[in-house]
Z-matrix of the N, CA and C atoms (Angstrom, degrees):
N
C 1 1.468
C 2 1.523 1 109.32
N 3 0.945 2 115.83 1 126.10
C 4 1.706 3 124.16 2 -171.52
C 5 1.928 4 111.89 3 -88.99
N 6 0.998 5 109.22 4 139.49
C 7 1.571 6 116.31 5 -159.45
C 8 1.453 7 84.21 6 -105.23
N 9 1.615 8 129.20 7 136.75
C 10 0.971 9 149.11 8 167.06
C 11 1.768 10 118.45 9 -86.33
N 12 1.371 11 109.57 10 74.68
C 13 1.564 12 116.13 11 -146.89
C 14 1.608 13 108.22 12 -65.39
N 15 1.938 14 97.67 13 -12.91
C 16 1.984 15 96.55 14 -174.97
C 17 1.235 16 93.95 15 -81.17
N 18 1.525 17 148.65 16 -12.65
C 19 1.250 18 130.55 17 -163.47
C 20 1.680 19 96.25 18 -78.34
N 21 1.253 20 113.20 19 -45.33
C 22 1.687 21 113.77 20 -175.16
C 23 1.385 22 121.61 21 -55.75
N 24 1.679 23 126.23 22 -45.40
C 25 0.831 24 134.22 23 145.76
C 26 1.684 25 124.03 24 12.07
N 27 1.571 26 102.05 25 -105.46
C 28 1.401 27 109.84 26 162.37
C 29 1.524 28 119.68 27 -18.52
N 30 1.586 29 106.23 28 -70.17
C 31 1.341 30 102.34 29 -158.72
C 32 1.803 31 115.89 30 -66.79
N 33 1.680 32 96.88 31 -14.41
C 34 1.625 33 104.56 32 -173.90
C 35 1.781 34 103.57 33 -68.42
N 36 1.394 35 96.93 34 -44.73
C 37 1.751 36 113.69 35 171.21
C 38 2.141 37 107.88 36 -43.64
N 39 1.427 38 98.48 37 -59.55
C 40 1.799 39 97.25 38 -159.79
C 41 1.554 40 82.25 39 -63.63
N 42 1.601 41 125.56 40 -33.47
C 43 1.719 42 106.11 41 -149.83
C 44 1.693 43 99.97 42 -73.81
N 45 1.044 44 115.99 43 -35.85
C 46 1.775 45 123.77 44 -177.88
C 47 1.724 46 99.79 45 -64.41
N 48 1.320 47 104.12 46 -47.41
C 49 1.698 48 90.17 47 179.58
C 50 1.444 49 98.71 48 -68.45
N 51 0.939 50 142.16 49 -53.98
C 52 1.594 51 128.43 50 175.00
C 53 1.915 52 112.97 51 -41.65
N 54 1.163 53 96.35 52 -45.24
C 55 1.673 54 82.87 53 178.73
C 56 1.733 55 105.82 54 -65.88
N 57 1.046 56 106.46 55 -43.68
C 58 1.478 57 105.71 56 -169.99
C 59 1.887 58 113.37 57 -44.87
N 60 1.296 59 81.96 58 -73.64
C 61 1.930 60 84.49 59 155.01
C 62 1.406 61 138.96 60 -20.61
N 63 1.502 62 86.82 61 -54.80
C 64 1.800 63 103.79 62 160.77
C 65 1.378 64 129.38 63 -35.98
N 66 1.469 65 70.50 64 -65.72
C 67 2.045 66 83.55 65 175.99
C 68 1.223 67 100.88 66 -82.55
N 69 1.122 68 132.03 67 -98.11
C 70 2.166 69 113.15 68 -172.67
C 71 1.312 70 101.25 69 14.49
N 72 1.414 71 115.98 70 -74.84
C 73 1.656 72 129.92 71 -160.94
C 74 1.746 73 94.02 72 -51.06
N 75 0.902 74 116.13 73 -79.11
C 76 1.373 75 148.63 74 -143.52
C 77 2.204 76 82.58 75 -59.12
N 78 1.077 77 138.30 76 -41.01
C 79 1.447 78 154.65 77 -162.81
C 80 1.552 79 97.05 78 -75.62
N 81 1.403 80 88.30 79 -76.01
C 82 1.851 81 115.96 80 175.89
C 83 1.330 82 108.28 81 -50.80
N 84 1.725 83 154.54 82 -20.42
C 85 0.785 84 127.93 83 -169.47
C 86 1.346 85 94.88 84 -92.27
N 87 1.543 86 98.71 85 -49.25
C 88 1.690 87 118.76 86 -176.43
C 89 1.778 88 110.84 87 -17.40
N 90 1.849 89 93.00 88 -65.02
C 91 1.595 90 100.68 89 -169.03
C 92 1.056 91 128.57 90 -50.39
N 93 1.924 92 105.41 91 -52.10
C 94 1.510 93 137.46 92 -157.01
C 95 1.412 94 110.04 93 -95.36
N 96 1.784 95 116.75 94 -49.89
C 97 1.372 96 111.71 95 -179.03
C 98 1.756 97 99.24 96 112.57
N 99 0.613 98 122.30 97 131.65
C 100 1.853 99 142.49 98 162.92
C 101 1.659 100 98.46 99 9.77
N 102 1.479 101 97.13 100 -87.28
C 103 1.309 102 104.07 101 -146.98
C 104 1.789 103 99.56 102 -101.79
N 105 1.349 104 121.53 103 4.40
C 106 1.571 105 112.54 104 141.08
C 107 1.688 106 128.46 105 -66.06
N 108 1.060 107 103.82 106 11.72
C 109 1.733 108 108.55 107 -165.24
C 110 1.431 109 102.95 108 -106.20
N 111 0.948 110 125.53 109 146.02
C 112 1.619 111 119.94 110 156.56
C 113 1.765 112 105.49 111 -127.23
N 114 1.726 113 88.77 112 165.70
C 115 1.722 114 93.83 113 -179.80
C 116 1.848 115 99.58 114 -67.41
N 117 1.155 116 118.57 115 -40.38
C 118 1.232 117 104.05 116 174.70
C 119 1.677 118 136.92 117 -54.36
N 120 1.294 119 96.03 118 -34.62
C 121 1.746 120 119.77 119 156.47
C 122 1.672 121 118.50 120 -34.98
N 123 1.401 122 107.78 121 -61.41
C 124 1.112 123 145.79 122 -166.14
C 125 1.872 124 108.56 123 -66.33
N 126 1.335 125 103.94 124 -65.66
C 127 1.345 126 109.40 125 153.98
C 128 1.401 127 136.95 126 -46.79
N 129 1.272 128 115.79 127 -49.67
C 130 1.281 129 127.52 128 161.62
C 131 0.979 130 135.03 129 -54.06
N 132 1.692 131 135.48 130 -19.34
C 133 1.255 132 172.16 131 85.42
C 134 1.417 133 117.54 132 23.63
N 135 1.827 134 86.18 133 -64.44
C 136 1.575 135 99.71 134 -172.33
C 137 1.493 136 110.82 135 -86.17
N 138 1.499 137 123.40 136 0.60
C 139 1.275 138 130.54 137 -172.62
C 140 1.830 139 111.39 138 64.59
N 141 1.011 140 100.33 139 39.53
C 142 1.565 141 106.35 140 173.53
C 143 1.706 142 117.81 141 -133.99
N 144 1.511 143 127.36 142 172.79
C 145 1.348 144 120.34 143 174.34
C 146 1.214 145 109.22 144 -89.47
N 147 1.350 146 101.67 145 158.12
C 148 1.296 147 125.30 146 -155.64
C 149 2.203 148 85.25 147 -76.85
N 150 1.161 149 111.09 148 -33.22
C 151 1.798 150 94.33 149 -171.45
C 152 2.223 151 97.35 150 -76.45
N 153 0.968 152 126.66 151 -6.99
C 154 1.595 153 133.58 152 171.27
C 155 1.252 154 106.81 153 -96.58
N 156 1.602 155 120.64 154 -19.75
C 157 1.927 156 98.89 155 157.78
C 158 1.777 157 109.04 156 -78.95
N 159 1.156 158 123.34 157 -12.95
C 160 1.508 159 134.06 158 -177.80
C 161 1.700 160 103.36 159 -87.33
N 162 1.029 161 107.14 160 -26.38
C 163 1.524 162 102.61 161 176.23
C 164 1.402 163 127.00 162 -60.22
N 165 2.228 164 98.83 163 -43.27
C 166 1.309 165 107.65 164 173.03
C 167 1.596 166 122.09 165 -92.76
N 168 1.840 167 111.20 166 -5.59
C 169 1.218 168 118.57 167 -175.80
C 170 1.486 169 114.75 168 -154.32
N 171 0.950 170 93.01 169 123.15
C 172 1.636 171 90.52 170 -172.83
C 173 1.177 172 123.91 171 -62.34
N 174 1.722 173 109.47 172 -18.03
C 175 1.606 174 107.60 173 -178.74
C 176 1.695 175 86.61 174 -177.05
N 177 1.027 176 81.34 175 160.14
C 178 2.478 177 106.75 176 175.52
C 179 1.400 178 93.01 177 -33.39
N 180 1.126 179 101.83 178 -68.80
C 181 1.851 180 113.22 179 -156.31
C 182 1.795 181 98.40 180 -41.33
N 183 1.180 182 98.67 181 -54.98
C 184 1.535 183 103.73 182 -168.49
C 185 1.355 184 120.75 183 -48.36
N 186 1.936 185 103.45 184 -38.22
C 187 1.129 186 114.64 185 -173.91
C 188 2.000 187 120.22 186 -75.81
N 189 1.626 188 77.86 187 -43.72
C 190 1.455 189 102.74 188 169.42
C 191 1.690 190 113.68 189 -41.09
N 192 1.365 191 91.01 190 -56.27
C 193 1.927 192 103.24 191 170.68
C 194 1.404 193 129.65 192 -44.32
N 195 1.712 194 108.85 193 -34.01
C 196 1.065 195 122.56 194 -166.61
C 197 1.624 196 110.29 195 -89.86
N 198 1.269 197 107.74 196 -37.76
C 199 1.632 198 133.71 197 -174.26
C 200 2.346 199 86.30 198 -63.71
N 201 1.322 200 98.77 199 -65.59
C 202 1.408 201 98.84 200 170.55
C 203 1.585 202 125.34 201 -17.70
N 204 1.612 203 102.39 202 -78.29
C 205 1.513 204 116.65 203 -164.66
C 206 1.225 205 97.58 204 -84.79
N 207 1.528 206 143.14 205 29.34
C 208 1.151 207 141.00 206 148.22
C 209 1.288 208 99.27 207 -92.31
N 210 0.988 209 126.52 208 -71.54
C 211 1.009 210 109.56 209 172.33
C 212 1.799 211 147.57 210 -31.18
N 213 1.741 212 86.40 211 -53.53
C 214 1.738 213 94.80 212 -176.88
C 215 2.001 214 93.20 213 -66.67
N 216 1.500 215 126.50 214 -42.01
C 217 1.870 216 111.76 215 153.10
C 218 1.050 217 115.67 216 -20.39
N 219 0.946 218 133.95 217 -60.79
C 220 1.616 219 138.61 218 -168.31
C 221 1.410 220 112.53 219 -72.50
N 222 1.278 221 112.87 220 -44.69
C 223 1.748 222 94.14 221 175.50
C 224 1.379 223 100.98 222 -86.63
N 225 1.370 224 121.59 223 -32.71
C 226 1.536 225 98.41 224 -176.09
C 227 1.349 226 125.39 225 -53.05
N 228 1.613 227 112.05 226 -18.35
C 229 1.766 228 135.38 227 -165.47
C 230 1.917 229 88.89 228 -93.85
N 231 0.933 230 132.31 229 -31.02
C 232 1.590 231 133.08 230 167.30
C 233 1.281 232 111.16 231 -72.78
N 234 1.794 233 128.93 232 -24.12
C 235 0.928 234 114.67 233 -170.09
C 236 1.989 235 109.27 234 -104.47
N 237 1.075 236 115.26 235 -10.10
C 238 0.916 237 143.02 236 -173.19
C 239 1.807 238 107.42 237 -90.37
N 240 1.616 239 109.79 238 -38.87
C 241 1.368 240 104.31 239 160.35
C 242 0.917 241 114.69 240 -65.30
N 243 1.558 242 142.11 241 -47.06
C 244 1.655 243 141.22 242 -123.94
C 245 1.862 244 69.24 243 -106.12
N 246 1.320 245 126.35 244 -63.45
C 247 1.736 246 88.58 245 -175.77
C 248 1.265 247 139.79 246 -66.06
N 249 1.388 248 108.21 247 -4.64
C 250 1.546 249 104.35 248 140.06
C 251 1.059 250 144.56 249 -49.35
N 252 1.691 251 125.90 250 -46.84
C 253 1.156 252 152.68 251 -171.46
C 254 1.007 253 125.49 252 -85.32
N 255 1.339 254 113.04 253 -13.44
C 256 1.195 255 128.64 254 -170.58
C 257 1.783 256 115.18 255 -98.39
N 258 1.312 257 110.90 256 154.77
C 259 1.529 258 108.88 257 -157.88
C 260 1.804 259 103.45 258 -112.87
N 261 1.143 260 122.83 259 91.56
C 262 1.715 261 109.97 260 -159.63
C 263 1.555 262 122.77 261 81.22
N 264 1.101 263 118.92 262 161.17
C 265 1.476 264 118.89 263 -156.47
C 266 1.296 265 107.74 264 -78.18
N 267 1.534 266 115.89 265 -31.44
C 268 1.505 267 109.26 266 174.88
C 269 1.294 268 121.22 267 -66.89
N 270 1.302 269 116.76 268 -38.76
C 271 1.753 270 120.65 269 -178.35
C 272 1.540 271 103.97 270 -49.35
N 273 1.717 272 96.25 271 -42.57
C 274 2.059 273 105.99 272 -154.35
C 275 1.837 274 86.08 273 -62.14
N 276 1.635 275 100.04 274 -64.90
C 277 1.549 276 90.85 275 -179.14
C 278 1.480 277 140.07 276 -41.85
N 279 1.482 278 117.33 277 -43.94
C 280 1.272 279 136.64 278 157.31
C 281 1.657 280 88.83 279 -21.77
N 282 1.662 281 110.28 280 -89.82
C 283 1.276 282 119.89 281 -134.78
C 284 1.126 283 106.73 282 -67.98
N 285 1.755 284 114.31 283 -28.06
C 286 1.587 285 113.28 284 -178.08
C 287 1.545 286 104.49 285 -63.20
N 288 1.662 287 126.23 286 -35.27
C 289 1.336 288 109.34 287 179.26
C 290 1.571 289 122.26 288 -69.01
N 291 1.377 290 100.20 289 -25.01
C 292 1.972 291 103.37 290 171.98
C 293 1.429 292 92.43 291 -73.53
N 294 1.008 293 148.20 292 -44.64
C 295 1.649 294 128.75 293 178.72
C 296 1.427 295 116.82 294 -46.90
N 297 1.594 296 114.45 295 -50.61
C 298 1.383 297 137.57 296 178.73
C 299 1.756 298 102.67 297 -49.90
N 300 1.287 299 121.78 298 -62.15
C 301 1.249 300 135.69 299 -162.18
C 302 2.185 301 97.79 300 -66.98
N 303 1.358 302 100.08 301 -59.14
C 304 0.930 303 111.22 302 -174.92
C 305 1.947 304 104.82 303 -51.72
N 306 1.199 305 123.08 304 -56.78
C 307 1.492 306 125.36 305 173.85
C 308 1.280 307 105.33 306 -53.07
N 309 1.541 308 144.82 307 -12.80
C 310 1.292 309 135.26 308 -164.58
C 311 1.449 310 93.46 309 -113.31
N 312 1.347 311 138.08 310 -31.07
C 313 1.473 312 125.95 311 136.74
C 314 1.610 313 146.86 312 -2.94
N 315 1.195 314 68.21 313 -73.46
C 316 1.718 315 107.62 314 -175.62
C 317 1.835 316 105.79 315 -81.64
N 318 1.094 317 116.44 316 -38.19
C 319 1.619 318 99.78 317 -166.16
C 320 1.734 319 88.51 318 -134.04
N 321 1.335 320 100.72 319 38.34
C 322 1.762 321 105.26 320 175.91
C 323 1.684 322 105.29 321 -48.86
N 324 0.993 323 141.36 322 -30.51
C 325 1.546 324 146.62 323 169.08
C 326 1.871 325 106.42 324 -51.92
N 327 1.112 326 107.09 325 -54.52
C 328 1.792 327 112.28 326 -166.63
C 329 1.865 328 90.06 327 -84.29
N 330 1.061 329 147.89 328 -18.63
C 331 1.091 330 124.65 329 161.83
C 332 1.721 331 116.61 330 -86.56
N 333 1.250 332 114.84 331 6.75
C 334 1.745 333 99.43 332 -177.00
C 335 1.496 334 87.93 333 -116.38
N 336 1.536 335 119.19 334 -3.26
C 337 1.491 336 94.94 335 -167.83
C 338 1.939 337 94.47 336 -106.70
N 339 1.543 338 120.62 337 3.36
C 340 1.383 339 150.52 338 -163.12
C 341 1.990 340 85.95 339 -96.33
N 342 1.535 341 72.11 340 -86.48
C 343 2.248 342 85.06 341 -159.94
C 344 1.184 343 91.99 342 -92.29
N 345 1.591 344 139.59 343 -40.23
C 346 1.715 345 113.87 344 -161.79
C 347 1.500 346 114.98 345 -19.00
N 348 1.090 347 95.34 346 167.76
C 349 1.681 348 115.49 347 159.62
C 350 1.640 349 119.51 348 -60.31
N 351 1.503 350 114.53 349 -37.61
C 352 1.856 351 104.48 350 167.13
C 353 1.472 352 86.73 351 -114.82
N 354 0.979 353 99.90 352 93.74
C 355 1.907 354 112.88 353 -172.41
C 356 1.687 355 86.55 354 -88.61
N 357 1.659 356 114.63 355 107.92
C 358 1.491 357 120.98 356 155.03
C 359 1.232 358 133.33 357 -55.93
N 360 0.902 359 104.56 358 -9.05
C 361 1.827 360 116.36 359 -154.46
C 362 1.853 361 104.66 360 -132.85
N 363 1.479 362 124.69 361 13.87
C 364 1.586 363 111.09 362 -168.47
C 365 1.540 364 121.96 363 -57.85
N 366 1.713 365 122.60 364 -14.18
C 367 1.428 366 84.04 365 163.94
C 368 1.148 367 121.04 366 -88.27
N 369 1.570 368 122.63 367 -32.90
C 370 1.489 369 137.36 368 166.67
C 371 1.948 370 105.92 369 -22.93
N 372 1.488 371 104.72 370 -42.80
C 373 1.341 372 117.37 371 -156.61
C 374 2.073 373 95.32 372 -77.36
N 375 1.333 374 92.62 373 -39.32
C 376 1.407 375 94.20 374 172.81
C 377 1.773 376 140.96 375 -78.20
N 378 1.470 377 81.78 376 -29.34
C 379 1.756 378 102.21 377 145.21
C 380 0.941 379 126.79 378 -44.30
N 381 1.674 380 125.75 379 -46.95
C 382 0.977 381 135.87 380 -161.59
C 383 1.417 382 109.20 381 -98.37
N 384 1.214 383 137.17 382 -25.71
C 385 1.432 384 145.84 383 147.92
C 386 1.709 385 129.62 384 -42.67
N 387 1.714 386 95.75 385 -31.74
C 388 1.517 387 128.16 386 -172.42
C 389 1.664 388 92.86 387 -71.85
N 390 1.104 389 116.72 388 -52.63
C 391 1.387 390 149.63 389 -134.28
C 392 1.870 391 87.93 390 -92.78
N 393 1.142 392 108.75 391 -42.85
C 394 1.932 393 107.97 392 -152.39
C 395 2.018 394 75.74 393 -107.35
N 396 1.167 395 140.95 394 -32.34
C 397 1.197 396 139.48 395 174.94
C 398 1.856 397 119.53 396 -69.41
N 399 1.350 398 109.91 397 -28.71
C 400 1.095 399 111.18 398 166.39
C 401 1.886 400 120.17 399 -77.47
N 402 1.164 401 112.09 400 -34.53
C 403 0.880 402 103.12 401 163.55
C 404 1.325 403 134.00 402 -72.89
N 405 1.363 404 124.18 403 -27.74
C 406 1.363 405 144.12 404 -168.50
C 407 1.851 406 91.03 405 -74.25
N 408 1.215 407 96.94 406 -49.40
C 409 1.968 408 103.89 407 -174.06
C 410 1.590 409 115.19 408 -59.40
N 411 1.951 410 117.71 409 -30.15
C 412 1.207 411 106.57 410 150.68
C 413 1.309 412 138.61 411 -74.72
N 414 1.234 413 121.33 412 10.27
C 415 1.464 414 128.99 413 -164.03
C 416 1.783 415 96.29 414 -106.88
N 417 1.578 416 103.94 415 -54.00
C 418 1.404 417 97.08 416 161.90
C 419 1.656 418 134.27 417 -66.51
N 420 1.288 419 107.44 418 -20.26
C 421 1.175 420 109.23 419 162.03
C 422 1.944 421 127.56 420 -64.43
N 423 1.440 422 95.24 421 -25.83
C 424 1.587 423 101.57 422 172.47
C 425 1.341 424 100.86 423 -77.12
N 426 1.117 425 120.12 424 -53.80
C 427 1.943 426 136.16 425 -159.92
C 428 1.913 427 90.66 426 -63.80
N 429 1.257 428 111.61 427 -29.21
C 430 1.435 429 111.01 428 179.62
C 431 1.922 430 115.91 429 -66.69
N 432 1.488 431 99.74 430 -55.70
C 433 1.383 432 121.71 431 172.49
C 434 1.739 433 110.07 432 -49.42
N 435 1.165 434 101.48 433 -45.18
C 436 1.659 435 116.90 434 -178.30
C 437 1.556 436 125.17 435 -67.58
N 438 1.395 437 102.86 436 -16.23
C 439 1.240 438 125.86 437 -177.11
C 440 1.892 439 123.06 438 75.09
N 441 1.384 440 94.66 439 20.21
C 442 1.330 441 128.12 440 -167.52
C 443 1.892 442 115.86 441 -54.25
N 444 2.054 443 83.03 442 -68.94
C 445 1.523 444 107.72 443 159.55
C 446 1.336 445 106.17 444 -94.69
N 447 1.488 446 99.47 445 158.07
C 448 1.431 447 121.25 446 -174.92
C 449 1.768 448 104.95 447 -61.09
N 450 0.890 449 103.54 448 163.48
C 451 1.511 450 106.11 449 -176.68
C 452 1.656 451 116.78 450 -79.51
N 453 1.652 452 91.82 451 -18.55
C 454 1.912 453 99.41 452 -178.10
C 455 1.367 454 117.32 453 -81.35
N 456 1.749 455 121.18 454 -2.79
C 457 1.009 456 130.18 455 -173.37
C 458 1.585 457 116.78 456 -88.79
N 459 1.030 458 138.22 457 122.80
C 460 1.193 459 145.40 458 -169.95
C 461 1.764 460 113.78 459 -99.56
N 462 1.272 461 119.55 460 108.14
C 463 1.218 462 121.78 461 -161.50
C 464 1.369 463 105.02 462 -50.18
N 465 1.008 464 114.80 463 -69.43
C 466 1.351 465 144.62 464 176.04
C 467 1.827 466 106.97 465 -0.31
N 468 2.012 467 87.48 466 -79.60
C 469 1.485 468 99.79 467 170.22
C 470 1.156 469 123.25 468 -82.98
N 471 1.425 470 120.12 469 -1.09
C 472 1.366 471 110.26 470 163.91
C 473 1.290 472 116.83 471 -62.45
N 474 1.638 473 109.38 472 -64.30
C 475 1.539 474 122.81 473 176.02
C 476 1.781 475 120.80 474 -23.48
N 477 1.309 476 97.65 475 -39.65
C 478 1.986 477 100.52 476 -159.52
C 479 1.800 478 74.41 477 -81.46
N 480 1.499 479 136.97 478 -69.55
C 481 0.980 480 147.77 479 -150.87
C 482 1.970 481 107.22 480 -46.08
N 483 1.498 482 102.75 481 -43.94
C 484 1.254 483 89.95 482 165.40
C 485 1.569 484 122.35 483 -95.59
N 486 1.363 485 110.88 484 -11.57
C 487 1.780 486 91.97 485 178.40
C 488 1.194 487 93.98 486 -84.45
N 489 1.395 488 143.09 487 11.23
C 490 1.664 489 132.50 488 173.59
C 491 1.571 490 98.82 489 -104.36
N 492 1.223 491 110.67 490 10.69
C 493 1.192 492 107.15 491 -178.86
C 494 1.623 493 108.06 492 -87.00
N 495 1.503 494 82.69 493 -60.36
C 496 1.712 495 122.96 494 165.15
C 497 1.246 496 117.84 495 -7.88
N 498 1.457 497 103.87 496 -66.19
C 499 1.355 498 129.36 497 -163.02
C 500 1.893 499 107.29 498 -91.65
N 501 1.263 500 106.02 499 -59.02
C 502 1.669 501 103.70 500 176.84
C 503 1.762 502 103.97 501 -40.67
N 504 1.192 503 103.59 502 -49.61
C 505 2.087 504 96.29 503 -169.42
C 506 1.446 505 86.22 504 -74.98
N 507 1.147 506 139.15 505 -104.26
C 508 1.358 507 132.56 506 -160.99
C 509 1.454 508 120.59 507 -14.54
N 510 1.052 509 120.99 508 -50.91
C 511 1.794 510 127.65 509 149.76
C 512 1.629 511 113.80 510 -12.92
N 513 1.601 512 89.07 511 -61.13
C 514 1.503 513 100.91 512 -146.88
C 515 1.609 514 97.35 513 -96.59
N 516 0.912 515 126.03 514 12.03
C 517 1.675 516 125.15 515 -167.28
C 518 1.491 517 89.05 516 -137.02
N 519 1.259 518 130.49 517 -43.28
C 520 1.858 519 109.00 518 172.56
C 521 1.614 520 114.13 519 -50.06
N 522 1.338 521 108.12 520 -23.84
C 523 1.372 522 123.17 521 -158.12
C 524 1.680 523 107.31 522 -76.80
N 525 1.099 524 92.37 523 -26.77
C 526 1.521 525 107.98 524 -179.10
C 527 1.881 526 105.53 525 -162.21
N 528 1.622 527 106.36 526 88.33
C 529 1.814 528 84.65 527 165.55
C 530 1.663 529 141.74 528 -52.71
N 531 1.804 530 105.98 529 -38.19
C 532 1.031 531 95.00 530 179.88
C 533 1.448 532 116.87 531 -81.44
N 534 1.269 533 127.18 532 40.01
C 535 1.448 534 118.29 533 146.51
C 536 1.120 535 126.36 534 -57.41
N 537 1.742 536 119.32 535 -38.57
C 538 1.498 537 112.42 536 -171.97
C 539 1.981 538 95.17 537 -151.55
N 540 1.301 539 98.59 538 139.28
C 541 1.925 540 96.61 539 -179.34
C 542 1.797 541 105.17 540 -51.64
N 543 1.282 542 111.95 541 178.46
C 544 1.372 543 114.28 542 153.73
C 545 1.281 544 122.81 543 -53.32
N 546 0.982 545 88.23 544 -81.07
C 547 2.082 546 104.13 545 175.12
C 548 1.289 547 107.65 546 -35.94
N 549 1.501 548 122.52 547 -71.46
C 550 1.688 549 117.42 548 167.31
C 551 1.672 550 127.38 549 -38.40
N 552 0.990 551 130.00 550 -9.74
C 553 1.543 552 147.73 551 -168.89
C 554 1.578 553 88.55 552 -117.61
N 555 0.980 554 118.02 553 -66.62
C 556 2.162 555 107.92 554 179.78
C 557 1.386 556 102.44 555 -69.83
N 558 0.941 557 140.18 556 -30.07
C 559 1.996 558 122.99 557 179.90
C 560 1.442 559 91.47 558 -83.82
N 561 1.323 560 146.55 559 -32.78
C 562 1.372 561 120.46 560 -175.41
C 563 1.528 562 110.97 561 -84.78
N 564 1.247 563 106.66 562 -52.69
C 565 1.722 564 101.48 563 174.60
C 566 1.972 565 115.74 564 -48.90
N 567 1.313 566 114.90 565 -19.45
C 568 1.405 567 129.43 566 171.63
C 569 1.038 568 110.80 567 -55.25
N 570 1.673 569 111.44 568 -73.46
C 571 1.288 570 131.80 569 -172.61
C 572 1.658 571 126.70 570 -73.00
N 573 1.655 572 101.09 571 -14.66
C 574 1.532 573 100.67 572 166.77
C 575 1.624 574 113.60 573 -92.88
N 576 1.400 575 102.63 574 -26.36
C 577 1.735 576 101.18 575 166.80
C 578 1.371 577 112.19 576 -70.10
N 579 1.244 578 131.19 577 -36.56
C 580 1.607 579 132.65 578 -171.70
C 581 1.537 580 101.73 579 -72.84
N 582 1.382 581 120.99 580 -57.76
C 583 2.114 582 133.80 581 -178.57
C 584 0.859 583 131.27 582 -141.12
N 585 1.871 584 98.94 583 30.23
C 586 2.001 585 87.37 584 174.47
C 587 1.047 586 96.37 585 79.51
N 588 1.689 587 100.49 586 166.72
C 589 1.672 588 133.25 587 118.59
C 590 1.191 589 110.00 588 -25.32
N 591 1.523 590 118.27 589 -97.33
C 592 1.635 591 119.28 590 -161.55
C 593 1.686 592 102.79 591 -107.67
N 594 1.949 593 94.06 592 99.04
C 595 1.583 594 97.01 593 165.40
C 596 1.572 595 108.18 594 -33.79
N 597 1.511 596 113.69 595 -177.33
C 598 1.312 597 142.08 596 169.24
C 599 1.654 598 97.71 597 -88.70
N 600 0.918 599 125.73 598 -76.07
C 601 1.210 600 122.97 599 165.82
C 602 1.561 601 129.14 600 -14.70
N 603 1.458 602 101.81 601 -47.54
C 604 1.839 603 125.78 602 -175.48
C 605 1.257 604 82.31 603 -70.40
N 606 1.202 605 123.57 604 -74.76
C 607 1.435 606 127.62 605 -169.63
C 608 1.396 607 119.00 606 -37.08
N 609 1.116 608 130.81 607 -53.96
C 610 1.006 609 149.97 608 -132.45
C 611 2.051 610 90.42 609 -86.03
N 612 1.379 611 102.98 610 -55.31
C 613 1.123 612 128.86 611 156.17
C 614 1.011 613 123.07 612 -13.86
N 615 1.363 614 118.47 613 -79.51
C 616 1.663 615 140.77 614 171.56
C 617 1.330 616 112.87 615 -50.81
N 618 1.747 617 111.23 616 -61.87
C 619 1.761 618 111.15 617 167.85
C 620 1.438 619 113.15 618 -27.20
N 621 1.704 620 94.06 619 -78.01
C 622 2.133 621 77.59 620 179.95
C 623 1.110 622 131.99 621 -65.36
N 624 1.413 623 122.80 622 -2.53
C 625 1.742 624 109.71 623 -173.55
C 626 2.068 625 89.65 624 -86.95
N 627 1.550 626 116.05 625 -6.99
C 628 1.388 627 101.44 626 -166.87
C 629 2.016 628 85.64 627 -105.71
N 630 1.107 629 127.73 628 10.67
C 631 2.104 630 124.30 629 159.36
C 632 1.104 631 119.19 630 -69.32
């Protein structure tokens, strides 16, 4: 069967101008921030016309969107390894928060322009919470079945409770690193996903020394 090699052509051409775009976008938001950017910006960037950035996007937002959920793919695909890899719930947790820490590194731009404080992007930002919470809510839903999590825990609200967790510290620590070391930022986010503030145990503790 003979492969018609001009048909590929083309499409190898639009897919590279689409990456190119990508990155422009993906550069340009980084530097400037959301709503300093224009699609014309963006194009110009990518060395293309401004009516062929409209071809692949109808507008920033769209693109902006897309540059996003590649991203939030990518950590979800980091977070999804490390509970593989991981040996017991503390390791998985451990590592999922060095994934967490490590993605807020790396794409420190898409979390201040997501959660910052003049957060450009809040429903996008909440999408994206929806998005990292649904998954998190099937994982507790297995760990529930398994007898993993406690039975009083409700996936549901667990899920929003920690990806809002997620996101408020990561917010607030891109904003300024030396607020808290690495290591100090992964043993607390560890240890409040594993027992809280006040284990049951802690608690439990205190009750009788106050009989």
């Amino acid at each position: 069967m003979s492969v018609n090699t001009s048909d590929r052509a083309p499409a190898r051409s639009r897919a590279a101008t689409r990456e190119r775009i990508l990155a422009s976008g993906t550069a340009l938001f980084a530097e400037r921030g959301l709503h300093e950017v224009t699609s014309h910006d963006i194009a110009s960037d990518a060395g293309v016309a401004a009516g062929t950035f409209y071809l692949h996007f109808p507008d920033k937002q769209t693109l902006f969107r897309e540059i996003v959920f590649q991203a939030v793919a990518e950590l979800r695909q980091g977070l999804q390894e490390a509970r593989a890899a991981g040996r017991g719930v503390e390791q998985v947790v451990r590592m999922q928060a060095e994934v967490l820490l490590s993605f807020a590194e790396q794409r420190a731009d898409l979390v201040r322009i997501l959660f910052g404080r003049d957060s450009e992007a809040r429903g996008l930002g909440a999408d994206v919470l929806d998005h990292l919470a649904e998954g998190l809510r099937e994982r507790l839903a297995t760990d529930l079945r398994t007898g993993t999590t406690p039975g009083s825990v409700d996936p549901d609200v667990a899920a929003q409770a920690i990806v809002g967790m997620w996101a408020r510290v990561l917010a607030w620590w891109v904003e300024d690193p030396s607020r808290a070391g690495r290591e100090q930022l992964i043993d607390t986010l560890t240890t409040f996903e594993l027992s809280g503030v006040f284990p049951v145990r802690a608690r439990s503790a205190v009750d009788a020394r106050s009989d």
